[in-house]
C-alpha positions in Angstrom: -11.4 -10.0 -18.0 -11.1 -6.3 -17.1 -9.8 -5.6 -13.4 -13.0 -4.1 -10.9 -12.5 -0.6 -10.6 -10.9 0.4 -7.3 -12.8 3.6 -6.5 -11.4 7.2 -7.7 -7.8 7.3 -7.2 -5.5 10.6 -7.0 -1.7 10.0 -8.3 1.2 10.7 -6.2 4.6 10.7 -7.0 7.3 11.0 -5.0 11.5 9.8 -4.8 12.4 7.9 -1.8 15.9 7.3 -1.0 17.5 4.0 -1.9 17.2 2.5 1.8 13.6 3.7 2.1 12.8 2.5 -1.3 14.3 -0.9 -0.7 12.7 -1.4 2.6 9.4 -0.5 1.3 9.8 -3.3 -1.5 11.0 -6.1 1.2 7.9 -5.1 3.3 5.5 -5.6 0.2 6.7 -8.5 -1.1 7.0 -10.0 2.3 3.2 -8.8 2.8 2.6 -10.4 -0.5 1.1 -7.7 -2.5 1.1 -7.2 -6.0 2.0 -4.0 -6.7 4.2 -1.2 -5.2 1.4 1.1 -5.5 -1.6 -1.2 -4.1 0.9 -1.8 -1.4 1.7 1.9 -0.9 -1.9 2.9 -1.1 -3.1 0.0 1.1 -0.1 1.6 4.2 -0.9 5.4 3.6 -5.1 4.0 3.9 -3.7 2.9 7.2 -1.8 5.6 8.1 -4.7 7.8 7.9 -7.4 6.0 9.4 -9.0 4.9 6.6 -8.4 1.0 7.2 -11.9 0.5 4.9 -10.2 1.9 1.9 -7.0 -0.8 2.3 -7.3 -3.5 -0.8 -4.9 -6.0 -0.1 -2.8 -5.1 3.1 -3.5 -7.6 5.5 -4.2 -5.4 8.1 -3.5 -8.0 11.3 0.3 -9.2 9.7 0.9 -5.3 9.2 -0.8 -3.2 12.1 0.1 -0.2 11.3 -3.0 2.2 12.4 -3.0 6.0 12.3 
């Protein structure tokens, strides 16, 4: 069964140093997403104040709000 579309999507890329990049995977698993970019997305829809746009973030166990 195909995945339901998430919307139009731009790609990033970027290199994080080692700390960062380690953090950022502790925080998402411990958030219990699936994916580094869902869970990326999902912080960076927060970040900028589109909380509507986060897909699996739960937004009350990670408050994080522009």
């Amino acid at each position: 069964m195909p995945t339901p579309s998430k919307g139009e999507r731009h790609r990033v890329s970027t290199r994080l140093p080692l700390p960062v990049a380690e953090a950022l995977d502790k925080l998402r698993m411990d958030a219990g997403v699936s994916s580094e970019s869902q869970f990326l997305a999902d912080v960076l829809a927060l970040v900028t104040g589109h909380s509507e746009l986060v897909v699996e973030l739960d937004q009350e166990g990670f408050p994080l709000t522009a």
